[in-house]
PAZAPA-4460 file (N, C-alpha, C; in steps of 0.05 Angstrom, whole numbers, plus 32768, in hexadecimal, padded with zeros to 4 digits):
% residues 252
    n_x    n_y    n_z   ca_x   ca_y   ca_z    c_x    c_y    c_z   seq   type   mol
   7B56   7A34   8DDA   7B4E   7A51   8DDD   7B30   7A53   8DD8     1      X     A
   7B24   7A5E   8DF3   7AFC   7A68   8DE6   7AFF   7A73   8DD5     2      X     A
   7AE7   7A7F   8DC6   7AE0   7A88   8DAD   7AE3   7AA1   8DC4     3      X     A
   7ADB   7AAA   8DD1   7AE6   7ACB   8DDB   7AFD   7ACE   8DD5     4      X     A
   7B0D   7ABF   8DEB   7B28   7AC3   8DE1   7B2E   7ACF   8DC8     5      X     A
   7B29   7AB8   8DB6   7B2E   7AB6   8D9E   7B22   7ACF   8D95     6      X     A
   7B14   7ADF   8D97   7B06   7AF6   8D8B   7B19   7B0D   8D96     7      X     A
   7B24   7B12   8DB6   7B2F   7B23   8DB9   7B48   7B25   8DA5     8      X     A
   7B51   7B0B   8DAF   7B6C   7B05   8D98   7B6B   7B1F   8D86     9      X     A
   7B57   7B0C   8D70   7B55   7B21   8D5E   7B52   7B39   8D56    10      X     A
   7B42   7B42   8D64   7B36   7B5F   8D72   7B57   7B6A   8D7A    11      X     A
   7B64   7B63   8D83   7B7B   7B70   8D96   7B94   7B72   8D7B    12      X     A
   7B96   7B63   8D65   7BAA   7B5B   8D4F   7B99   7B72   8D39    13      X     A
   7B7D   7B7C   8D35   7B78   7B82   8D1D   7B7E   7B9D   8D2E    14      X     A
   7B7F   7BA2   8D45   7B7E   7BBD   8D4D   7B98   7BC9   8D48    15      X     A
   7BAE   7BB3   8D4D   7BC9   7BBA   8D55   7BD5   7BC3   8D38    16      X     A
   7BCA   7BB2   8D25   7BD3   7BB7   8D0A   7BC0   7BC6   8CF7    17      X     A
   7BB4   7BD6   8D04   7BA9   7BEC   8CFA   7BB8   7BFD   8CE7    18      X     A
   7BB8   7C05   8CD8   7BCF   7C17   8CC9   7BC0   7C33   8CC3    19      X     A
   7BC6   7C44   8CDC   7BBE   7C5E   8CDE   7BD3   7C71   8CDC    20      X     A
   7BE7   7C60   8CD4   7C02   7C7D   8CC6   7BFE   7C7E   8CAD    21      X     A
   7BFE   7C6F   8CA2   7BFA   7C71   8C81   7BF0   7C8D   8C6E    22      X     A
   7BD6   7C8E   8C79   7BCA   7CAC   8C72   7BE3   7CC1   8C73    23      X     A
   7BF0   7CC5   8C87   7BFD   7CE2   8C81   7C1D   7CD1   8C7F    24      X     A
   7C1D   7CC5   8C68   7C3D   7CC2   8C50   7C27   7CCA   8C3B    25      X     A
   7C33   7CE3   8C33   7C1E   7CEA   8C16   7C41   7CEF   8C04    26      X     A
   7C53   7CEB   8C07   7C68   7CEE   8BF8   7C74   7CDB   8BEC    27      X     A
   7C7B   7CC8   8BD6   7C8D   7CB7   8BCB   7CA4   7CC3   8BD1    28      X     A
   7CB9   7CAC   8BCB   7CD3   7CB3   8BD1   7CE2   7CAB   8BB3    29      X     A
   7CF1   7CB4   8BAD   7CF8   7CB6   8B93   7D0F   7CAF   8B94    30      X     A
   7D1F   7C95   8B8A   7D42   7C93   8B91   7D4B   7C8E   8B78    31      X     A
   7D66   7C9D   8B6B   7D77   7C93   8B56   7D85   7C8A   8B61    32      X     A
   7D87   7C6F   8B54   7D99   7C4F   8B5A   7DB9   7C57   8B4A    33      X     A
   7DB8   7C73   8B3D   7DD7   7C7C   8B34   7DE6   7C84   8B4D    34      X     A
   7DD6   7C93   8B57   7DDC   7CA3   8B75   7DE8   7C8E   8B8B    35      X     A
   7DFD   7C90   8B9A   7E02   7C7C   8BA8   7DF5   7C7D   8BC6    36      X     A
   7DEE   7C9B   8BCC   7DDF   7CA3   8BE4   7DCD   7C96   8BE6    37      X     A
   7DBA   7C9A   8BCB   7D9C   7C8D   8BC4   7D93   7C6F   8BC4    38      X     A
   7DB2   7C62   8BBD   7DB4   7C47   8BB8   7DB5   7C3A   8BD4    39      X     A
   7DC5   7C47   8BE2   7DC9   7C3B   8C00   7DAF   7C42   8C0D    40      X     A
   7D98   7C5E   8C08   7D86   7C62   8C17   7D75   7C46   8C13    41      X     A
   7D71   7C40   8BF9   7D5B   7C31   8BED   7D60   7C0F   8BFE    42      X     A
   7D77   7C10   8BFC   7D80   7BFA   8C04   7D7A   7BEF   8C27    43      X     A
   7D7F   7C01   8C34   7D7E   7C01   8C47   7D5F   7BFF   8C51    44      X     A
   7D48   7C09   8C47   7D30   7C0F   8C48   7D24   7BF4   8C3B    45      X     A
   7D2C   7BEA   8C2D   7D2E   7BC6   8C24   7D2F   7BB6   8C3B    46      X     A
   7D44   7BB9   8C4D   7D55   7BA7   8C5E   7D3B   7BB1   8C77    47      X     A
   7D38   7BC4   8C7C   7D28   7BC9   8C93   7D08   7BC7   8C93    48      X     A
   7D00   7BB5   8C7F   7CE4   7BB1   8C7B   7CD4   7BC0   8C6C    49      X     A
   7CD9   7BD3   8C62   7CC9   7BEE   8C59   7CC6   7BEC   8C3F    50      X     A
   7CC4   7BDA   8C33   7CBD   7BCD   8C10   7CB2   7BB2   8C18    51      X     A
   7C93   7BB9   8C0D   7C86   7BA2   8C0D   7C81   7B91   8BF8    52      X     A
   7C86   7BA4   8BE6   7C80   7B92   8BBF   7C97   7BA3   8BB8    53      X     A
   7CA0   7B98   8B9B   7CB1   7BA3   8B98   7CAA   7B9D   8B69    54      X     A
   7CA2   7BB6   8B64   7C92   7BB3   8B4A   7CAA   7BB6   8B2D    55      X     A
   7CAE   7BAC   8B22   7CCD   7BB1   8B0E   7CBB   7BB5   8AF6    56      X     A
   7CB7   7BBF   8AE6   7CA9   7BC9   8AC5   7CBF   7BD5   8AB4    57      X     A
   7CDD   7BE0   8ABE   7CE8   7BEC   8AB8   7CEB   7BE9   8A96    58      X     A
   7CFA   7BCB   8A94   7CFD   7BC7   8A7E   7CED   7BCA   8A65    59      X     A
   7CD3   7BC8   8A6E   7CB1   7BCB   8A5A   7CB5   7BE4   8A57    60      X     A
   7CB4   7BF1   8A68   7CAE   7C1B   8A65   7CCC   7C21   8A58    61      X     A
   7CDF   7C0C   8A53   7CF3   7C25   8A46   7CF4   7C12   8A21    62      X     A
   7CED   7BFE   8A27   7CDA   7BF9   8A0E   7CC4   7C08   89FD    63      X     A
   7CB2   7C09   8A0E   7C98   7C1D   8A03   7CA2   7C38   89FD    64      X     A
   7CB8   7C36   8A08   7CC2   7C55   8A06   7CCD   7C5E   89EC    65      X     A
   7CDE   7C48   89E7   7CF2   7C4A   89D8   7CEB   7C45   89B9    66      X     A
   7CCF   7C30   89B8   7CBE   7C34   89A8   7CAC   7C50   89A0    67      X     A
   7CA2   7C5B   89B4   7C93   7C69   89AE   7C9D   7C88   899B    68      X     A
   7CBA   7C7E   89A1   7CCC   7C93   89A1   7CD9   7C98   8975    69      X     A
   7CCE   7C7F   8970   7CD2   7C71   8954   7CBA   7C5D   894D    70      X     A
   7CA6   7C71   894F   7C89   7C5E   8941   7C8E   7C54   8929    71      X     A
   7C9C   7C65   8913   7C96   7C55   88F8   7CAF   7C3C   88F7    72      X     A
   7CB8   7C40   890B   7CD0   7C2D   8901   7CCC   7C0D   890A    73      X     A
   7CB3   7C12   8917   7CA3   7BF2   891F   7CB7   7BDD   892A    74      X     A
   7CBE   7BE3   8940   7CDB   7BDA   893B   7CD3   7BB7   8952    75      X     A
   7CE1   7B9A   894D   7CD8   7B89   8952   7CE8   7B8E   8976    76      X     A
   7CD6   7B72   897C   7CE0   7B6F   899A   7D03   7B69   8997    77      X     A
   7D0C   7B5D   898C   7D2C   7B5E   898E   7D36   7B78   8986    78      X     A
   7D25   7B86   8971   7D3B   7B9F   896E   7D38   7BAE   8984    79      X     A
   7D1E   7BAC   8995   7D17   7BC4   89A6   7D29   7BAE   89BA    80      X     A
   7D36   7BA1   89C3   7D46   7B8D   89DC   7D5C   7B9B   89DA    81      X     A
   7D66   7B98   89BD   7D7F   7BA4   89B4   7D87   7BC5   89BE    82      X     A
   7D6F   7BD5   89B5   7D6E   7BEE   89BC   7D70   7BF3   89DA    83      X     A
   7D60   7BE5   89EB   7D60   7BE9   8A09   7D76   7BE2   8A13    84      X     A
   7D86   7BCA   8A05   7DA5   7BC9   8A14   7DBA   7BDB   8A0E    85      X     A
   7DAE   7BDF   89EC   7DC3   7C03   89F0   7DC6   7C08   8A02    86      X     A
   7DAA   7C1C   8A05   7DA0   7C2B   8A1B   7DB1   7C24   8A32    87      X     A
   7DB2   7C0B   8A47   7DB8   7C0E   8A57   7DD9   7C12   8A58    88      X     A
   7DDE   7BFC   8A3D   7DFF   7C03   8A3A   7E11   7BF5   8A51    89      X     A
   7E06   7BDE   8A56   7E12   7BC3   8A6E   7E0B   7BC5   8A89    90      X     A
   7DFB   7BE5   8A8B   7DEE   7BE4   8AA7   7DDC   7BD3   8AB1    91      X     A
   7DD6   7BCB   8AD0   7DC6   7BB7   8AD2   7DAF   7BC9   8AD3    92      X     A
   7D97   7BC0   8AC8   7D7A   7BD0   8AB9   7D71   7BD6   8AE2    93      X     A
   7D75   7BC8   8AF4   7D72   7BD4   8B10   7D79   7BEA   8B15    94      X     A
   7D8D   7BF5   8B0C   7DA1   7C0C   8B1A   7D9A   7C27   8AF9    95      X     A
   7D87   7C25   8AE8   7D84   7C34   8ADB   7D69   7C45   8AE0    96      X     A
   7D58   7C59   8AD3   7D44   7C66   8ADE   7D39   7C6C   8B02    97      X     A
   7D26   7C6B   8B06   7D25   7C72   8B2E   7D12   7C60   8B33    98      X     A
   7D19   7C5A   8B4F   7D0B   7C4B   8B5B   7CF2   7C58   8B73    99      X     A
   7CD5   7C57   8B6C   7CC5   7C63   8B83   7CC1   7C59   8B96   100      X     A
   7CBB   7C64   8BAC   7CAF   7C50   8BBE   7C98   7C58   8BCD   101      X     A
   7C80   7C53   8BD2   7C6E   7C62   8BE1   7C67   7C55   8BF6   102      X     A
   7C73   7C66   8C0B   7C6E   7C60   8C25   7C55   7C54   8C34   103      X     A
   7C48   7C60   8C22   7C21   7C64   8C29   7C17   7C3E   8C2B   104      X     A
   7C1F   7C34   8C0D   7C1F   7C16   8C0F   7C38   7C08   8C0C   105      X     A
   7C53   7C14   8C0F   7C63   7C05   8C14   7C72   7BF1   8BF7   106      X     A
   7C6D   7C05   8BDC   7C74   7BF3   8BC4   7C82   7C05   8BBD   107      X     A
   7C98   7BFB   8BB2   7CAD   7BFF   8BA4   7CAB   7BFE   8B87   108      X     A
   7CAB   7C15   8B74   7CA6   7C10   8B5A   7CBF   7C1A   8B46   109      X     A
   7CCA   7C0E   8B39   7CD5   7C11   8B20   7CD1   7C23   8B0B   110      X     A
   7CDB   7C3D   8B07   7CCA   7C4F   8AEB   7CE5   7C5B   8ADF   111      X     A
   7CDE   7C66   8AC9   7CF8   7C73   8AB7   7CF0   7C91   8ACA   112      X     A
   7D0B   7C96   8ABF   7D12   7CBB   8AC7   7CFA   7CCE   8AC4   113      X     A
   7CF8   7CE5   8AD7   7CE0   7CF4   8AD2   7CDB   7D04   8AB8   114      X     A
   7CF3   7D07   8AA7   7CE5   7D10   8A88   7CE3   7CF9   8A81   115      X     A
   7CF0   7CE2   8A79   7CE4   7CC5   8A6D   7CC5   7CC2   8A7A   116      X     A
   7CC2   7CBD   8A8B   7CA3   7CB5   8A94   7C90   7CC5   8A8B   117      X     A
   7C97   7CE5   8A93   7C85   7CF0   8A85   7C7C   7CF3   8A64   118      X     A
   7C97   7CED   8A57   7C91   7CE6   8A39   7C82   7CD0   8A36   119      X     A
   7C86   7CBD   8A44   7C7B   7CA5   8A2F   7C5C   7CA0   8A4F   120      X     A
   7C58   7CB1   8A59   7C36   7CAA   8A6A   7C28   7CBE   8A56   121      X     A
   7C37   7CD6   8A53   7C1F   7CE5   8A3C   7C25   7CE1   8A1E   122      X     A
   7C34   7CCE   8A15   7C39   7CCB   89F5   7C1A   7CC8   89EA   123      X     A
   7C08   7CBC   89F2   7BF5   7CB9   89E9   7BDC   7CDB   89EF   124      X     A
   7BE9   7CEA   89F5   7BE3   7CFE   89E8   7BE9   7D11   89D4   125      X     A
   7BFB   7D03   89C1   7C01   7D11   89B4   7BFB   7D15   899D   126      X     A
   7BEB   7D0B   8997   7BCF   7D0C   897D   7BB8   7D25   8980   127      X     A
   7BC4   7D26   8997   7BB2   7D47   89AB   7BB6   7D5C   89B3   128      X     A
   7BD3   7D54   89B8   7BE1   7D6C   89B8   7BFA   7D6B   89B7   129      X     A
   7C09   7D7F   89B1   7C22   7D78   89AE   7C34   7D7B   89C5   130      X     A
   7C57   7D6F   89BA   7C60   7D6C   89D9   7C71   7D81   89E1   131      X     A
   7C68   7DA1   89D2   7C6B   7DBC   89E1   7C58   7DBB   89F2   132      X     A
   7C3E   7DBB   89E2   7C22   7DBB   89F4   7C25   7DAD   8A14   133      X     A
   7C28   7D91   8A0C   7C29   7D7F   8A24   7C45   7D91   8A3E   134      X     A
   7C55   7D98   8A31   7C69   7DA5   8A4B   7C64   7DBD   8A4F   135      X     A
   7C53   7DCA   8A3B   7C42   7DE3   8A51   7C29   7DDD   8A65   136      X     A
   7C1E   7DCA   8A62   7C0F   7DC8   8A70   7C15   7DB5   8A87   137      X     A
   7C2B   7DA5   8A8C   7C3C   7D98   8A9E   7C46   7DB2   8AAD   138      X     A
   7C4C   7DC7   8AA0   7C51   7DD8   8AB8   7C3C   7DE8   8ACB   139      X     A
   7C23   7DED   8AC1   7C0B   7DF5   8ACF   7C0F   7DEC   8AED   140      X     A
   7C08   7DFE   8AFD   7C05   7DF3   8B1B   7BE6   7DF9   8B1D   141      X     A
   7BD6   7DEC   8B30   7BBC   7DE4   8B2E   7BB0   7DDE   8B4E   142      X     A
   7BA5   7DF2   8B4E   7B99   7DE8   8B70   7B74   7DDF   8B69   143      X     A
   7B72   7DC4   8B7A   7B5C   7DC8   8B7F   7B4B   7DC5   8B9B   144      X     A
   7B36   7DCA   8BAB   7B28   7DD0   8BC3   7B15   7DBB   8BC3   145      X     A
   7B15   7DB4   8BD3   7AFE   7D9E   8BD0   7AFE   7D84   8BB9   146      X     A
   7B00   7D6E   8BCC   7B07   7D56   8BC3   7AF6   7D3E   8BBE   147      X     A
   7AE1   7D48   8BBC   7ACC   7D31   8BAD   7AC8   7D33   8B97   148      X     A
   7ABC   7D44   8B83   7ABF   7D4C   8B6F   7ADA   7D50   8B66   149      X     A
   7AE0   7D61   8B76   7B00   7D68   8B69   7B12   7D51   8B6B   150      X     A
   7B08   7D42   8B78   7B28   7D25   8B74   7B20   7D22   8B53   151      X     A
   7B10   7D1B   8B4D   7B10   7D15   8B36   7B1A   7D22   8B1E   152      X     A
   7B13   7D44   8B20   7B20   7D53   8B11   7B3B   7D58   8B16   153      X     A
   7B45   7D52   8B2C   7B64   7D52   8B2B   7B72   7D3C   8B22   154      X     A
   7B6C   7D28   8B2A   7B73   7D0F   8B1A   7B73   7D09   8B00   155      X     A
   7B5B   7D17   8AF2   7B56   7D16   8AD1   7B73   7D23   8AC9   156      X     A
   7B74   7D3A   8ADA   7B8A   7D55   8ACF   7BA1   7D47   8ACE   157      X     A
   7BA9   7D37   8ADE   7BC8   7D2A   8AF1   7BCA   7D12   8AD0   158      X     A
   7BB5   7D05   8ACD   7BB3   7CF0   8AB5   7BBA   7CF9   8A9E   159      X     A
   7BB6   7D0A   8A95   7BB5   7D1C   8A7C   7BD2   7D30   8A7A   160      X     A
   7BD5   7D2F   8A8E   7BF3   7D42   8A93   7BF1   7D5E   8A93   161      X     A
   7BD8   7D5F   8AA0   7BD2   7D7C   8AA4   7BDD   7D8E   8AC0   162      X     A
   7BEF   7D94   8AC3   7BF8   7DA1   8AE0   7C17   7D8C   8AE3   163      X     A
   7C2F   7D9D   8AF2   7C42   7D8D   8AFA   7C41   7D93   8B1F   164      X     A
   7C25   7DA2   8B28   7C24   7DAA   8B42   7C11   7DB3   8B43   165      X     A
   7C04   7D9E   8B5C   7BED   7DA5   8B63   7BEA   7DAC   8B86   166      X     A
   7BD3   7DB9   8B88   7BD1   7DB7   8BA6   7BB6   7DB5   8BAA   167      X     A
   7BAD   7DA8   8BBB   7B95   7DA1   8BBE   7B91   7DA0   8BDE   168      X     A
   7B76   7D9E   8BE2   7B6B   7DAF   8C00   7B52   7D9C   8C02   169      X     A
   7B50   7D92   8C18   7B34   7D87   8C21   7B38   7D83   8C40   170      X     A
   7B2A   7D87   8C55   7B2E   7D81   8C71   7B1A   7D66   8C73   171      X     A
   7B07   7D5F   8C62   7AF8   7D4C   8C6E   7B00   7D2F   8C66   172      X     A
   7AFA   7D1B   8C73   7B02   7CFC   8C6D   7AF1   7CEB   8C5B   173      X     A
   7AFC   7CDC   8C4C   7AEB   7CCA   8C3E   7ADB   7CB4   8C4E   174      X     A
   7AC1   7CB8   8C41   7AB1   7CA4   8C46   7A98   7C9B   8C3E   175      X     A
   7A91   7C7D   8C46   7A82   7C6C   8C39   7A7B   7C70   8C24   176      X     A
   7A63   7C8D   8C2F   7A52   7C92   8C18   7A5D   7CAC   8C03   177      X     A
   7A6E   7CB6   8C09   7A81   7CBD   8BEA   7A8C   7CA6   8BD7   178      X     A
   7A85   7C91   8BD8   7A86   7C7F   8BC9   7A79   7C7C   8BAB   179      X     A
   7A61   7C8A   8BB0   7A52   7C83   8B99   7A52   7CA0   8B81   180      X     A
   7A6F   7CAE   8B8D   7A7D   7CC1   8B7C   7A96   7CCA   8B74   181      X     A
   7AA2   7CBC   8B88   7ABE   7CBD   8B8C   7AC7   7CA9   8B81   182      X     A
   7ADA   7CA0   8B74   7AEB   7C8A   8B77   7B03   7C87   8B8B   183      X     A
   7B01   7C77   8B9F   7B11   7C73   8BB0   7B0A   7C5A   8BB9   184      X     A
   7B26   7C50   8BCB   7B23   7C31   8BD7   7B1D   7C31   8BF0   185      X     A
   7B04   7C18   8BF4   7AFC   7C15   8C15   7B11   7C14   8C2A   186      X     A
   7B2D   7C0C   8C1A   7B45   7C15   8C33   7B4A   7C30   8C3F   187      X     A
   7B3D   7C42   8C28   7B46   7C64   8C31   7B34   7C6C   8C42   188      X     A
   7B1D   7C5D   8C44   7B02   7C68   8C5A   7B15   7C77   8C6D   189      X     A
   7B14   7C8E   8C73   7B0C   7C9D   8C94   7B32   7CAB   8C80   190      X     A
   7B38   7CA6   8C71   7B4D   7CBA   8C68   7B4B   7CDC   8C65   191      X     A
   7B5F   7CE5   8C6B   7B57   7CFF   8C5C   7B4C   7D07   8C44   192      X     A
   7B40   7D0D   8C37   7B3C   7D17   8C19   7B56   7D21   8C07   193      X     A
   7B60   7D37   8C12   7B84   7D47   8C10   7B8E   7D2C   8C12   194      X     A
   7B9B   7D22   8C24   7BB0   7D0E   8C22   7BAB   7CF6   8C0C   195      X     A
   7B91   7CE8   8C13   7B8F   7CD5   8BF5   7B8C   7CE3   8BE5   196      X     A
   7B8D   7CF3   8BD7   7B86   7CFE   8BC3   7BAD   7D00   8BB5   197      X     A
   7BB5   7D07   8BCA   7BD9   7D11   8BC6   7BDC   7CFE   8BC5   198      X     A
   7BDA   7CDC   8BD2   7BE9   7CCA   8BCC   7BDB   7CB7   8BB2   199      X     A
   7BC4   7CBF   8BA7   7BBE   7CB5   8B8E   7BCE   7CC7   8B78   200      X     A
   7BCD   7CDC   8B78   7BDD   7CF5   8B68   7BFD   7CE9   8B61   201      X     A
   7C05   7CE2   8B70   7C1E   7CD4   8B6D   7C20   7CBB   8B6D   202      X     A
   7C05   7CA8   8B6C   7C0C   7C8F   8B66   7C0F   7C8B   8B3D   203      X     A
   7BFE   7CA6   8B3C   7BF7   7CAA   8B1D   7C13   7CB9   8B11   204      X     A
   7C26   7CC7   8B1E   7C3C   7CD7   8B1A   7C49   7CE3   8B2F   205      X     A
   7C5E   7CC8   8B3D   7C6C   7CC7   8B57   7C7D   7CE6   8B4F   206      X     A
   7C7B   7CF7   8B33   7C94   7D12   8B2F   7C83   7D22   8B33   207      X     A
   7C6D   7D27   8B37   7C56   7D42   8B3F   7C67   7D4D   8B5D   208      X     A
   7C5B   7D64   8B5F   7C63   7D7C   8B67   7C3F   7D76   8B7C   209      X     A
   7C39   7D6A   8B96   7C1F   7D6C   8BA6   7C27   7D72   8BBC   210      X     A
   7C0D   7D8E   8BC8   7C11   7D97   8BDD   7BF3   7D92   8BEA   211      X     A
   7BF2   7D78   8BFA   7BD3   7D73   8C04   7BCB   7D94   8C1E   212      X     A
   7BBB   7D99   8C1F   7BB0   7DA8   8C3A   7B9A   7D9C   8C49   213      X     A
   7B9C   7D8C   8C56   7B89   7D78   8C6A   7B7E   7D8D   8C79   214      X     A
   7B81   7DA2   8C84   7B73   7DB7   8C90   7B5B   7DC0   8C81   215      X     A
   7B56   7DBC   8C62   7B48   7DCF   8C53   7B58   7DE5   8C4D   216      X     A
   7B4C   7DFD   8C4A   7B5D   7E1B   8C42   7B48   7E2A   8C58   217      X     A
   7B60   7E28   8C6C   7B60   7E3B   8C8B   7B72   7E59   8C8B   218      X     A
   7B6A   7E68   8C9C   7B7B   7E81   8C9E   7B96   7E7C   8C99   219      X     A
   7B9F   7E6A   8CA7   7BBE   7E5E   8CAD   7BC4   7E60   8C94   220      X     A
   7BB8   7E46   8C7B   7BCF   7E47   8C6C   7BBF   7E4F   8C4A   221      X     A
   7BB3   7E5F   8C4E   7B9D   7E67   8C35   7BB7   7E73   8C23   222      X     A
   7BC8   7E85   8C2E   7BE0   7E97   8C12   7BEF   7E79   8C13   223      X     A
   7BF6   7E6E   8C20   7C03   7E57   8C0F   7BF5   7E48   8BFE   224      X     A
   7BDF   7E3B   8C03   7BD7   7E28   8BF7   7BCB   7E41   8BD2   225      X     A
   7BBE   7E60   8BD6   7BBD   7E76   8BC0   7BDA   7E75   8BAE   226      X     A
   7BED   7E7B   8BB5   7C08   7E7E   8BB0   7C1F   7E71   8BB1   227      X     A
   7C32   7E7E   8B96   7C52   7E6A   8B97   7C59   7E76   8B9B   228      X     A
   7C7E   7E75   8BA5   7C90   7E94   8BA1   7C95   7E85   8B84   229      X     A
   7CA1   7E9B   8B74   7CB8   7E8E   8B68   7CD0   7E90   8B74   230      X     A
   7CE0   7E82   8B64   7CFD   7E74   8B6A   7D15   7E98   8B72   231      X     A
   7D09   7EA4   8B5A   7D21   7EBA   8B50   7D11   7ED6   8B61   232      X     A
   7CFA   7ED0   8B6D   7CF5   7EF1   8B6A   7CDD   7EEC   8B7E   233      X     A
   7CD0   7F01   8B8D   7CC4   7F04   8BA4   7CAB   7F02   8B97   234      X     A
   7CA5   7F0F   8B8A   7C81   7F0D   8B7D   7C71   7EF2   8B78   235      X     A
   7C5C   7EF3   8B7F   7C48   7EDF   8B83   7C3A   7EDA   8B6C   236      X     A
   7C30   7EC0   8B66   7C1C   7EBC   8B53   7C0C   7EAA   8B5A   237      X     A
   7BF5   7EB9   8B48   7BDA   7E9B   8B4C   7BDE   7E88   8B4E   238      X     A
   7BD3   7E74   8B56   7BD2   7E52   8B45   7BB1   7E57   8B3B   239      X     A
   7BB8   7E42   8B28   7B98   7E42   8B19   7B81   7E2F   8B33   240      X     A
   7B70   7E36   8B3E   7B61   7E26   8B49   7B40   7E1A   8B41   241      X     A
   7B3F   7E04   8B49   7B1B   7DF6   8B47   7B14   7DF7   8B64   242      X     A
   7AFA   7E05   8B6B   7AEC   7DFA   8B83   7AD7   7DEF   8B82   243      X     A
   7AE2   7DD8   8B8F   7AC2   7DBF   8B90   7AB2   7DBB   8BAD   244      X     A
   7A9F   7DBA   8BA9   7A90   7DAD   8BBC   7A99   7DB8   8BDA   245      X     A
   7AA5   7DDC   8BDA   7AAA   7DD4   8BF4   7A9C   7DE3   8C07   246      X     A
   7AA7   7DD8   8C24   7A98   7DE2   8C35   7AAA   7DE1   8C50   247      X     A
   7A91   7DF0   8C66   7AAC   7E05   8C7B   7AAF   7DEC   8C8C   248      X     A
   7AD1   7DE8   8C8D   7AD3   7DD1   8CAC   7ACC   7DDA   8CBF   249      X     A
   7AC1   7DBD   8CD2   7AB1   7DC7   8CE8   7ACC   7DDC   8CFF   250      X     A
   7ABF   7DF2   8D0D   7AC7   7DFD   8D1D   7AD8   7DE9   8D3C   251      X     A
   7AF1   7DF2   8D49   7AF2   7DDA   8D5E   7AFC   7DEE   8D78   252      X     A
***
């Protein structure tokens, strides 16, 4: 084969496997392995390629947990073994807590239940606040506009367990030189802002409540992205919002 050849080759293989869907899966999928629906979904999505890693921690996080849960009781690695087989009670430790999966890269992760996770990711705030404090402010919903600055402040928020729902808004795409403010990876170049932003938000807490707006905040969907209903009753309420850095998308 010439070295042309050989260049188209390549040229024709890096094009083909371009991965330009990825950006818009901004959703994890969330399966209980109790559920038999869930069990056959997961399964099936196994068998058809769609799990590329497959990450298991389970057993550690319901450890840390179970510790954290009885600090003074210092309890050793056999008693805490002992305690986690309670726990499971002869189940196989696979088919206990949920399994995530994010479409975006294709990994499959292992985590305890959405009140377990959220106990023991914010336990270490609790020298700070307490854990009324921490589930009032898990309920806060939180918009922010503009995603250079604001990725950061939303992410701080999402870390800390500040908000159980966010929505966030940016129409423009990451690049190069938002680098030297942003934290983001040279894979996300030419991404939305909104969409990576939603699939980092849930790599940090696959149980968040994210509504990306890749448009920015346009006529279209400005009272949605302003407003919730509630559940029981017609009346509207704020969300608390930050606006950063923004500015008008170009006209088309």
């Amino acid at each position: 084969m010439s070295a042309s050849n050989s260049d188209e080759t390549l040229a024709r293989l890096l094009a083909e496997r371009r991965d330009v869907a990825a950006e818009a899966l901004t959703h994890p999928i969330v399966f209980d392995p109790q559920k038999p629906a869930d069990a056959a979904e997961l399964r099936a999505r196994i068998e058809r390629g769609e799990v590329a890693a497959i990450y298991d921690r389970y057993d550690e996080q319901l450890r840390d947990l179970l510790a954290a849960r009885h600090p003074a009781a210092k309890l050793s690695a056999d008693e805490l073994g002992q305690r986690v087989a309670q726990r499971l009670d002869g189940r196989p430790a696979a088919l206990a807590g949920r399994w995530v999966l994010f479409p975006w890269s294709r990994r499959l992760v292992h985590l305890l239940d959405p009140d377990e996770f959220l106990e023991l990711r914010t336990d270490r705030n609790r020298l700070k606040i307490t854990r009324d404090e921490q589930r009032a402010l898990r309920g806060k919903k939180v918009g922010v506009v503009g995603l250079s600055v604001g990725k950061m402040t939303v992410l701080t928020l999402a870390l800390e367990g500040v908000g159980g729902h966010f929505r966030v808004a940016d129409f423009d795409t990451l690049a190069l030189s938002n680098l030297n403010r942003l934290r983001a990876s040279v894979h996300q170049l030419g991404a939305n802002k909104a969409l990576s932003t939603a699939q980092e938000l849930f790599e940090i807490d696959p149980y968040l409540r994210v509504r990306a707006f890749a448009d920015g905040i346009i006529d279209a969907n400005i009272m949605i992205v302003k407003t919730r209903r509630l559940p029981t009753r017609s009346a509207q309420r704020p969300i608390r919002f930050m606006l950063t850095s923004v500015q008008t998308p170009p006209q088309t």
